[in-house]
N, C-alpha and C positions, 0 to 999 in steps of 0.2 A: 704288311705289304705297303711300299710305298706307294705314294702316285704315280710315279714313274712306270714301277713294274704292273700296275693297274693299267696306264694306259697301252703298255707294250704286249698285255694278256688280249685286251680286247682289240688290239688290232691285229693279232693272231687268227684270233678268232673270226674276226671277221674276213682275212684273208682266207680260213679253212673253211667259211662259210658253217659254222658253225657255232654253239653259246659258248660264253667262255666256262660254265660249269663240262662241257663237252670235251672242251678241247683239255682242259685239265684232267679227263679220266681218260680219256685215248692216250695222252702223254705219259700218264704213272703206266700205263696197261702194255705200252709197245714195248715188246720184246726186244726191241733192235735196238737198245739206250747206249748212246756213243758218246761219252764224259769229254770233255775239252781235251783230259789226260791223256785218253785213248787216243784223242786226234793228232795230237802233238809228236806223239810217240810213231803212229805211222807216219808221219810226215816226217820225222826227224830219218826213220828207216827208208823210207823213199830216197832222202838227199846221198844217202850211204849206198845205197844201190846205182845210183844215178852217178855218182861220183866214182866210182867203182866200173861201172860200164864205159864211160869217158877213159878212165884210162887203158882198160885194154880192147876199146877204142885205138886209142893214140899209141899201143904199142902195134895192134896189128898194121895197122899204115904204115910205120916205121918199118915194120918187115916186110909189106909191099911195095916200100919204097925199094928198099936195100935188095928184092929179087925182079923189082924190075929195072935199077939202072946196072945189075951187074948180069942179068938175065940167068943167074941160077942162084940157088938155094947152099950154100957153103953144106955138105956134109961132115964134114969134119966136125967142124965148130960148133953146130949144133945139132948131130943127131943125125942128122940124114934126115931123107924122106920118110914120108908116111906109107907105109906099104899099100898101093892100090889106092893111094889117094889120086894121082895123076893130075896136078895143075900145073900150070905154066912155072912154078919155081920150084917144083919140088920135080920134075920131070916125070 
């Protein structure tokens, strides 16, 4: 172990108010162990979800744009209404 990692043990430690032989067996023993990997990994699936919601974000404005400056919902073109859905563009 370096000194470095010495010193960043016991200011662990001492932040958990605990010995640094302490906080080294709580550490090996937590069930909950989340690898930089693992963190990476949901962070990366977060920005793909997040980027994913932005867009059909930005399509549905585009469709509320398009039914409120012509004040209806083209059936034709896409489908019709939603049966019993009842909103201002789908009538």
């Amino acid at each position: 172990m370096t000194v470095e990692e010495d010193a960043q043990l016991r200011a662990r430690a001492v932040v958990a108010d605990v010995t640094v032989p302490r906080l080294l067996f709580e550490s090996a023993m937590n069930a909950n162990i989340e690898t930089t990997t693992d963190r990476k990994g949901a962070i990366a699936e977060l920005f793909v979800v997040t980027r994913l919601m932005a867009n059909v974000s930005n399509n549905v404005n585009q469709l509320a744009k398009f039914a409120n400056t012509e004040g209806q919902f083209p059936d034709t073109q896409y489908g019709g209404p939603i049966p019993g859905h009842g909103c201002r563009c789908c009538g």
